[in-house]
C-alpha atoms as one frame of an Amber mdcrd trajectory, in Angstrom:
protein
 -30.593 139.109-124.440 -33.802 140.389-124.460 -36.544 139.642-123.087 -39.876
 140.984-121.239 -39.137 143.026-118.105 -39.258 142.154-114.626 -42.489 143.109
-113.134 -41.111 143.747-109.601 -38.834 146.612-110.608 -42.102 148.497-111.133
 -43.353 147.968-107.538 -41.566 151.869-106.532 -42.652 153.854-109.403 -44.583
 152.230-111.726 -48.881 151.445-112.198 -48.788 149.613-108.817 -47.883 152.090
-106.917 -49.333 155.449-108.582 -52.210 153.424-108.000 -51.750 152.758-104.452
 -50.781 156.299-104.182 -54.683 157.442-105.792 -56.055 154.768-103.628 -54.889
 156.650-100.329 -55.470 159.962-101.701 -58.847 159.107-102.193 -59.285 157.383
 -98.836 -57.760 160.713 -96.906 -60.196 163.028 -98.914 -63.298 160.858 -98.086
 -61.689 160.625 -94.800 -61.850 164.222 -94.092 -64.686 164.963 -95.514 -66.595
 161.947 -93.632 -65.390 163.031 -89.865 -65.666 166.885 -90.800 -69.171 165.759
 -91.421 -70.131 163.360 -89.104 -67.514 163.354 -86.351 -65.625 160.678 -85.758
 -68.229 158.072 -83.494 -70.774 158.031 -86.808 -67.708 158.039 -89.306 -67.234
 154.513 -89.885 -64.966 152.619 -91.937 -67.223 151.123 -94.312 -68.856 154.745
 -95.101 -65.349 156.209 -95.857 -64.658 153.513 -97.962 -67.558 153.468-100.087
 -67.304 157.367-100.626 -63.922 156.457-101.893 -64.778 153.924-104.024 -62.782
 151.524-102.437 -63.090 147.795-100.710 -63.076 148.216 -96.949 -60.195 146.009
 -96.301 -57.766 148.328 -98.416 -58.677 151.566 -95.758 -57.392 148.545 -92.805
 -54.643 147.667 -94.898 -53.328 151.034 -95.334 -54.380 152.725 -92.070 -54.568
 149.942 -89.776 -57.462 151.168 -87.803 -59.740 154.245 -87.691 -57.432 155.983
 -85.233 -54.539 155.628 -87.325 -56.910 156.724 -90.576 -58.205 159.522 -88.407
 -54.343 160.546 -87.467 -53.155 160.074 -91.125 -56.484 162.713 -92.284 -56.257
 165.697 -90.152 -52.518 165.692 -89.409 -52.414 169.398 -89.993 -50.180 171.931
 -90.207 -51.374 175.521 -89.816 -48.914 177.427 -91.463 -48.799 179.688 -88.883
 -47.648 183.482 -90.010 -44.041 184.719 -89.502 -45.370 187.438 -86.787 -41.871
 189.268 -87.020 -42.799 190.431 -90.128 -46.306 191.569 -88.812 -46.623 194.980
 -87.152 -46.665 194.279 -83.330 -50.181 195.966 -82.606 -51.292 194.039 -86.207
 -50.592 190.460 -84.908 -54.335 189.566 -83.899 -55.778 190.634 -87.442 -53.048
 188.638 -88.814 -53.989 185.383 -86.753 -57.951 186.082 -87.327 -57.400 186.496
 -91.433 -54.912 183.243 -91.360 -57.186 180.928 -89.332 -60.197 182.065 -91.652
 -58.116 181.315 -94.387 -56.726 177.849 -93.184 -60.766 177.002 -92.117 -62.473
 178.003 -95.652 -59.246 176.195 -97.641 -60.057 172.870 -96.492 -61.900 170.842
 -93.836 -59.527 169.441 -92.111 -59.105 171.418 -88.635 -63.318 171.937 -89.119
 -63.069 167.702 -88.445 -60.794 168.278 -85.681 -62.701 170.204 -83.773 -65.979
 168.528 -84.512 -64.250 164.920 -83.481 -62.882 166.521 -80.635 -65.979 167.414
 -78.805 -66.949 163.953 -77.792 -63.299 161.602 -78.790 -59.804 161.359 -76.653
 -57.835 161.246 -80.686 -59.775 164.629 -81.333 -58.594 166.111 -78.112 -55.611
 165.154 -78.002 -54.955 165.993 -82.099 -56.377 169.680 -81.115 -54.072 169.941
 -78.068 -50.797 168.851 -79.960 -51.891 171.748 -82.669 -52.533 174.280 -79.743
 -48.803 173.504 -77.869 -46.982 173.109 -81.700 -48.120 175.663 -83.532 -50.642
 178.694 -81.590 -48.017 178.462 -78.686 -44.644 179.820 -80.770 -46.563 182.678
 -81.756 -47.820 184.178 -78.781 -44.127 183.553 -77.719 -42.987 185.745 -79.961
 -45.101 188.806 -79.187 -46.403 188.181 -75.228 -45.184 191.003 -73.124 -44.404
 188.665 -69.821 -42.998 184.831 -70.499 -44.760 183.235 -67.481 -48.290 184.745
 -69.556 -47.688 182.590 -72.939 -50.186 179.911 -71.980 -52.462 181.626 -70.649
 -52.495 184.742 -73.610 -52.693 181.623 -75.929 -55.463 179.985 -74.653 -57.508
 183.046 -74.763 -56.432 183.629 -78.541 -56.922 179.528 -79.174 -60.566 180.102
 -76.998 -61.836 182.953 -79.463 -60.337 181.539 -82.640 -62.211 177.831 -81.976
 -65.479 179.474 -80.799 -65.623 181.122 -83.977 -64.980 177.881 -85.953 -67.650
 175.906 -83.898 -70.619 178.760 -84.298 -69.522 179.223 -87.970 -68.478 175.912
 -89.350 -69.869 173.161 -86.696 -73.110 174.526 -85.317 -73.475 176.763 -88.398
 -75.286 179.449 -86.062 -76.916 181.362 -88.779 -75.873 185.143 -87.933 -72.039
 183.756 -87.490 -72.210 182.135 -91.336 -74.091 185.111 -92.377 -70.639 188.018
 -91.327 -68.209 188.649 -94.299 -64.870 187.773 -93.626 -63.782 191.200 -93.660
 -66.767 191.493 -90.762 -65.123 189.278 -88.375 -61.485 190.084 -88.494 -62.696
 193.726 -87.709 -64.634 192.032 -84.765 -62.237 189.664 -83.434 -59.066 190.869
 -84.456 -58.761 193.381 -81.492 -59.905 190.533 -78.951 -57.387 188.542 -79.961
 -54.692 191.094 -79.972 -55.625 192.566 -76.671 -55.321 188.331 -75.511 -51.755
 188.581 -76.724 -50.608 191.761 -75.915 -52.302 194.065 -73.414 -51.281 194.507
 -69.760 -52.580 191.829 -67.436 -56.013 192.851 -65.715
């Protein structure tokens, strides 16, 4: 018998939910862009959702609450370099060209940072990246073990005070260096951080 077909078998693939699927897209991209831009005390719901094009109610109903929207839009992953592949006296190039690359891709760890000047989810969202992902890699190249933290710290200090001068505070003569320009610069500062004998 035939017949017309039941509606609720297209609740996993079908219109419904490729269009709940745009819906959050668009909510995460107006998301990011919205704290990357404002940080995350003047991002407010309402703005996000009108950039997205969306009803207020549906950024709740998916997210919950700004922290959880906030968690959902920056929950980044660096994709850090394989440093055993890297030359060991190359490493701190490497980093400086990958986190220039990871900053001018997309705006997510620029809202990270900006949010976590002045809010506990920014902090702690920057701290998790820092021990997850920056960690592991000075692991793998830091001459004494009890020196990771440390040696990381340093790399993580330079790496974000580039980002805030060149993509927060926009300090003119930062924007103005070519990338090639500041991997030359900071590339040695960061690879003396990781590897040079402790002063």
């Amino acid at each position: 018998m035939t017949g017309t077909p039941n509606r609720g078998t297209e609740s996993a693939s079908g219109p419904a939910a490729r269009r709940s699927d745009a819906s959050r897209s668009a909510i995460l991209a107006a998301a990011r862009e919205r704290f990357a831009a404002d940080g995350y005390e003047r991002a407010t719901i309402r703005a996000i959702a009108k950039d997205a094009r969306i009803d207020p109610s549906m950024v709740m109903r998916y997210f919950g609450s700004k922290d959880g929207l906030f968690a959902a839009a920056v929950a980044l992953d660096l994709r850090m370099p394989d440093v055993s592949q890297v030359p060991r006296t190359e490493v701190g190039r490497a980093l400086t060209a990958h986190f220039l690359d990871v900053w001018e891709a997309n705006e997510e760890l620029t809202a990270v940072l900006r949010v976590a000047v002045t809010n506990k989810a920014g902090t702690e969202r920057l701290q998790g990246i820092f021990r997850d992902q920056v960690v592991p890699v000075a692991q793998r190249v830091c001459p004494d073990p009890e020196q990771v933290a440390a040696r990381a710290g340093l790399c993580a200090a330079q790496l974000m005070g580039l980002a805030l001068t060149r993509y927060v505070v926009r300090l003119p003569p930062v924007v103005a260096l070519a990338r090639e320009e500041i991997v030359a610069w900071l590339g040695p500062t960061v690879q003396r951080y990781l590897t040079a004998p402790s002063p």
